[in-house]
N, C-alpha and C positions, 0 to 999 in steps of 0.2 A: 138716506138712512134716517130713521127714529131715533129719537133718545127713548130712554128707558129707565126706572128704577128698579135696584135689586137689592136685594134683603136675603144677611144668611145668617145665624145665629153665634153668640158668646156667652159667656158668663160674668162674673162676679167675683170681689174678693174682700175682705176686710183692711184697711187703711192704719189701724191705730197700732202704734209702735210693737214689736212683740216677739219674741224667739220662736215663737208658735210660727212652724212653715204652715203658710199662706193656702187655702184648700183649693185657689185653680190658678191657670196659670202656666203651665208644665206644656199645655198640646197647641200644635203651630197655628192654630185658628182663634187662641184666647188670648186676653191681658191681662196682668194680675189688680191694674186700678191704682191709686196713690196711696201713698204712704210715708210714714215719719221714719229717718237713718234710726239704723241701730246704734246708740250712743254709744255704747260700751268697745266698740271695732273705731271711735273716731280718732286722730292725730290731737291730741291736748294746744290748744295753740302755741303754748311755751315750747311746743318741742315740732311746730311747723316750720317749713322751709324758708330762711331767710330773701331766700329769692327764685322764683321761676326760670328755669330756661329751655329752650329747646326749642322746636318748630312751634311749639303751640303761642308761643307769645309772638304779636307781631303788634305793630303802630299803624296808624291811617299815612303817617307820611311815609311808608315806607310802602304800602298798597298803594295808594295813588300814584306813584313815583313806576310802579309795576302791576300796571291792572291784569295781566295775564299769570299772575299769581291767583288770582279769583274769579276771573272774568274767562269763559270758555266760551265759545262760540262752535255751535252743530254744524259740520261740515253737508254739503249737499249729498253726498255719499252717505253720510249718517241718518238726514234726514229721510231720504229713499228707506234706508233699513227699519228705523223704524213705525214708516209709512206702509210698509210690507207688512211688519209685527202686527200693526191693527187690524189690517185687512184679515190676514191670519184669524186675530180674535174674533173678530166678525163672521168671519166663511164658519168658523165652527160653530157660532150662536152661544158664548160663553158670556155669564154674569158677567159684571163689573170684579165682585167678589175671586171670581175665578182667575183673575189676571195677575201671574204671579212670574215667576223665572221661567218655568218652566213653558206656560202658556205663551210669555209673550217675548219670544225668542228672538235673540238677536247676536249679529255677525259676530264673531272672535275677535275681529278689531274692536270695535265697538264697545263689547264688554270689556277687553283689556282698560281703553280709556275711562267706563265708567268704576270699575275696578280702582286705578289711579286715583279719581273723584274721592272714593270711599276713601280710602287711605289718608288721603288728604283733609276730607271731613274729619276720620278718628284721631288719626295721631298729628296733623298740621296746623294750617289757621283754623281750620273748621268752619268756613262757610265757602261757597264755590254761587256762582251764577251762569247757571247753560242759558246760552242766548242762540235764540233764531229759531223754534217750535212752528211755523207756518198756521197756528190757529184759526187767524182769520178762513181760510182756505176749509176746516174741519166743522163737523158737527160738536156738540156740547159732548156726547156720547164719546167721538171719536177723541176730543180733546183728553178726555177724563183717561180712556184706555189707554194711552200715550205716556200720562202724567202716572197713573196706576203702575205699568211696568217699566218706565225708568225707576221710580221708586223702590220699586220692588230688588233695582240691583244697590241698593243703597242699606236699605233696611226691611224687616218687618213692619208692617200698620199697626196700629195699637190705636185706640177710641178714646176721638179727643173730647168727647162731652158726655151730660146724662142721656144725649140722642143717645150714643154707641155710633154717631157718625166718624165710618172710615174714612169716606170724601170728605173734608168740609169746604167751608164756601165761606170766603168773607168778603161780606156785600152789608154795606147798611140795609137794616131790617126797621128805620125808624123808631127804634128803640129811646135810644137818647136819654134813658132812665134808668135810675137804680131802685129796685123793687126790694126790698127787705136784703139790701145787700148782692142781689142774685143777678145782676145784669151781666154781661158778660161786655166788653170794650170791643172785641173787634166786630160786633154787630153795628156798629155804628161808625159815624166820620170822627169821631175822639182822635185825637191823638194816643197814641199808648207809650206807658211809660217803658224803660229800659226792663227786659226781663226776663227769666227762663221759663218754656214749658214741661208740659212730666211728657217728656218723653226725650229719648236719648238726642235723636235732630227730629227739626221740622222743615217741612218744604211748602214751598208757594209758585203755583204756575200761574202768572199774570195771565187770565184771559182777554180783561178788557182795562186799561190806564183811568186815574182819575180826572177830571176836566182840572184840578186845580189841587196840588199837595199829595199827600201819601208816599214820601219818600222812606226810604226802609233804611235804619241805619245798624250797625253793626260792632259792634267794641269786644275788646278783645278781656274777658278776668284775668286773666295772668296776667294781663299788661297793668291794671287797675292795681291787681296784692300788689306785685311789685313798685307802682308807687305810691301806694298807700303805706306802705311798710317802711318807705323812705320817709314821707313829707307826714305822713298821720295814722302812725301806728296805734295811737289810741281809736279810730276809727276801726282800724282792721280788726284790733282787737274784739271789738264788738258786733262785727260781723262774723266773727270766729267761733260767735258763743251761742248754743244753741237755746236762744231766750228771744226768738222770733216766733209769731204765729202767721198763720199762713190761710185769709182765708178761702176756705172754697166754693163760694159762691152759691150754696143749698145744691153743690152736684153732690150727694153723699147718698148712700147704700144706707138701710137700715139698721138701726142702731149707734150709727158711724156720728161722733165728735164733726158741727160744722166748721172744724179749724184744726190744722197740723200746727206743730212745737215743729220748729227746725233750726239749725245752722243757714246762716248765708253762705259761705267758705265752710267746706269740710273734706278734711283731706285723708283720703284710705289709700294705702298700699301701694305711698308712693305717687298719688294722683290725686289733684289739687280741683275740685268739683265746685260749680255753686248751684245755689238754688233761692231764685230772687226775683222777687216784683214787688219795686215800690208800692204800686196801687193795690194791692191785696195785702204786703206786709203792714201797709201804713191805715188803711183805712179798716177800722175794729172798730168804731165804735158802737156799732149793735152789739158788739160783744162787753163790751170794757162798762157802758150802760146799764150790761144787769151782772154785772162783776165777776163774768164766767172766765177773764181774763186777766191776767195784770197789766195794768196801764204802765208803756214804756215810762222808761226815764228818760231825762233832758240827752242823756249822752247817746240813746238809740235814737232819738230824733233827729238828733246831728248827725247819727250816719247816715239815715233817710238821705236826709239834704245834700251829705257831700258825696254819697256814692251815686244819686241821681245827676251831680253837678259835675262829675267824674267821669260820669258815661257822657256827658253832651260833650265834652270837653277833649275826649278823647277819641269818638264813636267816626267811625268813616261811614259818610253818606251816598246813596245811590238810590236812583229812581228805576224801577225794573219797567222794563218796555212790554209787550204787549207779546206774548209769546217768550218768556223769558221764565228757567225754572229758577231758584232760590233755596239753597239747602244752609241750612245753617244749624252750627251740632251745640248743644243746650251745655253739657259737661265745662263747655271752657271758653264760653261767648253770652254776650249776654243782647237780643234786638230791640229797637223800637221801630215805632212809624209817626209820622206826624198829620197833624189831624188835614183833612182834604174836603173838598168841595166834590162834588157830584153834575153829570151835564143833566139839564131838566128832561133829558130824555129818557127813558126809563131801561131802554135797549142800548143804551151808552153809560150804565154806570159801571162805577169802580169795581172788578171782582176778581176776586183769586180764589184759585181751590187750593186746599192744604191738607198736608200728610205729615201726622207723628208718624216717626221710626224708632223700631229699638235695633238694638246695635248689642246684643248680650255678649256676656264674657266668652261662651262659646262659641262666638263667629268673630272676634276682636276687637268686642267691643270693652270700656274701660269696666274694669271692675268696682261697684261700687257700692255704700255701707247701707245696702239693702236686703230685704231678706228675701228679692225675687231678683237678684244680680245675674241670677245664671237662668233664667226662666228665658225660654226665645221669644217674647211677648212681655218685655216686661215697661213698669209705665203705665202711662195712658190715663184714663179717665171712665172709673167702671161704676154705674149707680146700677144697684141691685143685679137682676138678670136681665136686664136694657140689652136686646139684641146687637149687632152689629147694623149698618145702614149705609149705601152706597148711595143718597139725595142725587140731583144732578142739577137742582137749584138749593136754592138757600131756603131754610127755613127753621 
């Protein structure tokens, strides 16, 4: 069998904070794009919760100790069923696009378990790793439709760039550069810092391993407030407060602010949320140069430093094998990866495909101080009317 590229169309939405509902967004094929919380719906820090509990908080020693808390392996019965599902998507001649529940069906066991997954994604630790995908054994096409409708029982796809790519691909693209701010880190062998994406989870199917680094690590926010609250509540404090910018790397729609106002920690209705990346909160200086921002103070610097030094300090490591998926949910986790080498072969390097999901308040997903909370597509990354795009390499 061929690979192929398919392309199906989305839309657009506006970004900058605002009571004004969002004009798309609403139909199960769009995103609504990014956007700054609704300040006025936020928990005041003075009256936020002196401590997290629940499934959602967990420690690395207490995962490593039980990797079958996060670590799931595909039974050969599993993998049969959804080796069927492909062939299925195949025998009908159906887009990439078109692989959804419905399309890429699978056993009542099977869903039952990935059912579990979700649950555990929404309301647990929130990140899980399926091991044993047989990729090498698939084409790039067959891998992708695999990856496409596991996904699919997890969450909706939402467009993680100005492409509108639903697949993505992360593969050095020799980038290695920051161009007016705009480069994007996982185009390259960077390490990246501790951080959330705009979308509710993301997922990663290891295609192919790096020759040398690219371990994926994982930390738990609620475990972090809780001991930030202890040991340096002046720090919490200041990730509490919504006196962060956020930038966006020139992905913006027209007319759209290249930077969000946000809270790190903000907490609605009962649910303790963050939204954080060192490397875009911390680096403004294109902006702060022609004074379209305020230059932090000493004391947002130091939480730069101690909640990056918080995450390494805390974060449980794992290297994902070569057919291994990766879900990890944005609400109450924060990932990184560490920078990697590459084999000189150009058919052996590093690459994962990646999927935002949303997870909206109407399928149970966390409610939050957005004003596309309840949209089935909400999230993601929308520059203008940038179609949607299923690539099958990187680009």
């Amino acid at each position: 069998m061929t690979t192929t590229t398919t392309t199906t169309t989305t839309t657009t939405t506006t970004m900058m904070v605002t009571a004004t509902e969002p004009r798309w967004g609403h139909g199960l094929g769009l995103c609504s794009g990014q956007r700054e919380p609704e300040y006025d719906v936020l928990t005041p820090f003075e009256s936020m919760p002196k401590e997290i509990t629940g499934r959602t908080v967990w420690t690395k020693e207490e995962l490593e100790a039980e990797p079958g808390r996060w670590l799931r392996p595909f039974s050969e019965e599993e993998v049969k069923d959804i080796e069927h599902a492909i062939q299925n998507v195949e025998t009908a001649g159906l887009q990439l696009a078109e692989v959804d529940r419905a399309t890429f069906q699978l056993s009542a066991a099977l869903t039952v378990e990935l059912d579990k997954v979700r649950d555990e994604l929404i309301n647990g630790i929130g990140f899980v790793v399926l091991r044993g995908l047989p990729v090498e054994n698939w084409t790039t096409r067959q891998a992708s439709i695999a990856y496409l409708g596991i996904g699919s029982y997890i969450g909706r796809r939402v467009s993680q760039n100005g492409l509108g790519h639903m697949l993505g691909h992360i593969k050095d693209l020799a980038e290695g550069k920051e161009v007016n701010g705009e480069g994007r880190i996982y185009r390259t062998q960077k390490a990246q810092t501790y951080h959330t994406d705009e979308s509710d989870i993301v997922g990663l199917l290891c295609l192919h391993q790096a020759m040398e680094g690219g371990e994926s690590q994982v930390v738990s926010s609620h475990h972090i407030y809780n001991v930030l609250r202890r040991e340096r509540p002046d720090v919490l404090a200041q990730l509490c407060r919504p006196h962060w910018f956020y930038d966006r790397k020139g992905e913006t729609s027209a007319g759209e602010r290249d930077w969000m106002r946000t809270p790190g920690y903000y907490h609605y209705r009962g649910r303790l949320s963050m939204k954080w990346d060192s490397y875009y909160v911390g680096r403004l200086e294109r902006f702060w140069e022609k004074d379209l921002i305020p230059r932090y103070e000493e004391a947002q610097l130091e939480a730069i430093r101690v909640m990056e030094a918080m995450c390494r300090l805390l974060s449980l490591e794992m290297s994902l094998r070569r057919g291994d998926v990766q879900f990890v949910t944005n609400t109450h986790n924060l990932h990184a990866r560490s920078a990697y080498k590459d084999d000189n072969d150009p058919a052996k390097k590093r690459w994962l495909q990646r999927l935002w999901l949303a997870t909206c308040e109407e399928e149970g997903g966390w409610p939050l101080p957005f004003a596309d909370s309840k949209y089935v597509k909400r999230g993601g990354v929308q520059v203008n009317q940038t179609p949607e795009s299923y690539p099958l390499e990187a680009e």
